[in-house]
C-alpha angles and dihedrals in degrees: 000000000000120000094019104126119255090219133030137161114259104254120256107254095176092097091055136090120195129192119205115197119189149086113321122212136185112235100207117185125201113193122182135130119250109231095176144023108251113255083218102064137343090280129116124248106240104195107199128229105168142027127190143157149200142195105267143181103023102342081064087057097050084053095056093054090046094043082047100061102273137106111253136195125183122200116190140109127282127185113251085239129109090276092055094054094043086050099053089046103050090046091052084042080061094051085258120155110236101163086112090056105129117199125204117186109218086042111090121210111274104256139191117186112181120192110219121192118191084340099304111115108239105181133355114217109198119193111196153104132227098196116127117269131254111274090241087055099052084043092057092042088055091047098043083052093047084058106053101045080074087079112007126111100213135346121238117191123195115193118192091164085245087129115261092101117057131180087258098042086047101056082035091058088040089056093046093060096043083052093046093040086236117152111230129210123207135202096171124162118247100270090046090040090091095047097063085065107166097028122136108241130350129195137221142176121227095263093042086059092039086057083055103041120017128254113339132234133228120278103281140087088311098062087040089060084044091046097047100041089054098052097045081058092051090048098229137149094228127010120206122197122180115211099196107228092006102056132241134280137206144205122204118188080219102044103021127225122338123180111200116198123232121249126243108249134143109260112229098168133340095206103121106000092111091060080044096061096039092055093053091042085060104043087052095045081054100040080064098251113159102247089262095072097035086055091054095049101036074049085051095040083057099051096042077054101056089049094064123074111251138340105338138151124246113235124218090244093061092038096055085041092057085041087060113044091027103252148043108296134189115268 
């Protein structure tokens, strides 16, 4: 994109608030080493050593703004289980808002255990449940959101189908903000992406546009017709798609199309980089960055994210750093 600027300085996010709204999820880890093959089935013995966990889903998101220099709020529902109550916790221990934190009692928290041997994944256990919410629940989500435009900045959803967004809630929380003149931003999956029609960006992987779209072409005038074509359909300001290795790429009905091109780093784990460069991609829309240089940095925040284990938050300081020298750097 001619006339953008090669260098810039990383925004200041310290003046915004923003407010994530979405499905939370606990991302559990269980590490330990297999020594043996189980006498009870063609499966290997994982003896575990260590157990951790960390905020996921949106509550990861709202980490990361939080992690990145900005206040952050999360609104969502919880179970009223242990998990629930570590969750909430945690998220106030990290400087979180959870006042919009809704609890039903026969919903568990949304979990994700992963078993890790000699650091290869060997099953994923997930714990949840996508049915629609109570009525009281979706009542007190809309109020908790109503709330909090007063004094937001922006609004990012983050929509897994695990039930806290519905197609009403959806088109409700999209008429809030243009009431309230709040710029949303969107990660949807594939089947919500329609419903979030006027926000200002929204945000895909490579397999949730091909679901839309069909197979996608290399970067080039081909995926810019793709691309374009796309986000005139979902009717959105700016339209973000990560490629995965390659990069990511945006169209903007006000700057056009821009691929960005992914940086070489050692990949360490994937889990929760996506919440990570969405994050970034919002705080520097917010901030008021034109879409080039929130494209670069949501493209740095990424790969700052694949080069931790696990699920973790990027902090300002490693982002400015990776704005800086071009690329992620050791603390």
């Amino acid at each position: 994109m001619p006339g953008h600027p090669k260098s810039f300085k990383l925004a200041d996010f310290s003046s915004l608030h923003i407010t994530v709204l979405g499905d939370l999820m606990v991302d559990e880890y269980l590490r330990g080493i297999v020594r043996r093959i189980s006498p009870e089935g063609p499966v290997v013995v994982v003896e575990v050593q260590a157990e951790d966990w960390q905020p996921g889903g949106a509550a990861n998101v709202a980490a990361n703004v939080k992690s990145m220099g900005a206040a952050s709020t999360v609104i969502g529902l919880v179970g009223e289980d242990e998990m629930g109550q570590k969750l909430r916790q945690a998220l106030g221990n990290l400087g979180v808002g959870t006042d919009g934190l809704v609890a039903e009692f026969a919903r568990p928290t949304t979990r994700k255990t992963r078993v890790v041997a000699h650091s290869q994944q060997v099953v994923r256990v997930d714990r949840e449940t996508t049915q629609e919410p109570l009525q009281e629940s979706l009542t007190a989500i809309m109020t908790a959101v109503e709330t909090s435009l007063r004094h937001t900045s922006a609004l990012l959803i983050s929509d897994y189908r695990k039930g806290c967004i519905t197609r009403a809630t959806a088109s409700e929380v999209m008429e809030y903000c243009r009431i309230a003149g709040k710029p949303v931003y969107v990660n949807p999956k594939p089947n919500s992406a329609p419903w979030f029609k006027g926000a200002s960006a929204l945000s895909l992987n490579h397999s949730e546009a091909e679901a839309l779209v069909g197979p996608l072409e290399a970067p080039g005038e081909g995926l810019n017709r793709q691309g374009e074509l796309l986000r005139q359909e979902l009717e959105v300001d700016t339209l973000l798609i990560t490629l995965g290795p390659l990069g990511l790429a945006c169209w903007s009905h006000s700057d056009g199309y821009l691929f960005v091109p992914a940086h070489t780093v050692e990949v360490y784990d994937v889990a929760g980089a996506g919440d990570t460069t969405m994050a970034a991609f919002a705080l520097t829309l917010a901030a008021g960055a034109p879409m080039y240089e929130a494209a670069v940095v949501a493209n740095h925040a990424g790969a700052c994210a694949v080069k931790k284990t696990g699920v973790a938050a990027v902090t300002y300081s490693e982002l400015a750093r990776a704005v800086q020298y071009g690329g992620p750097v050791q603390e």
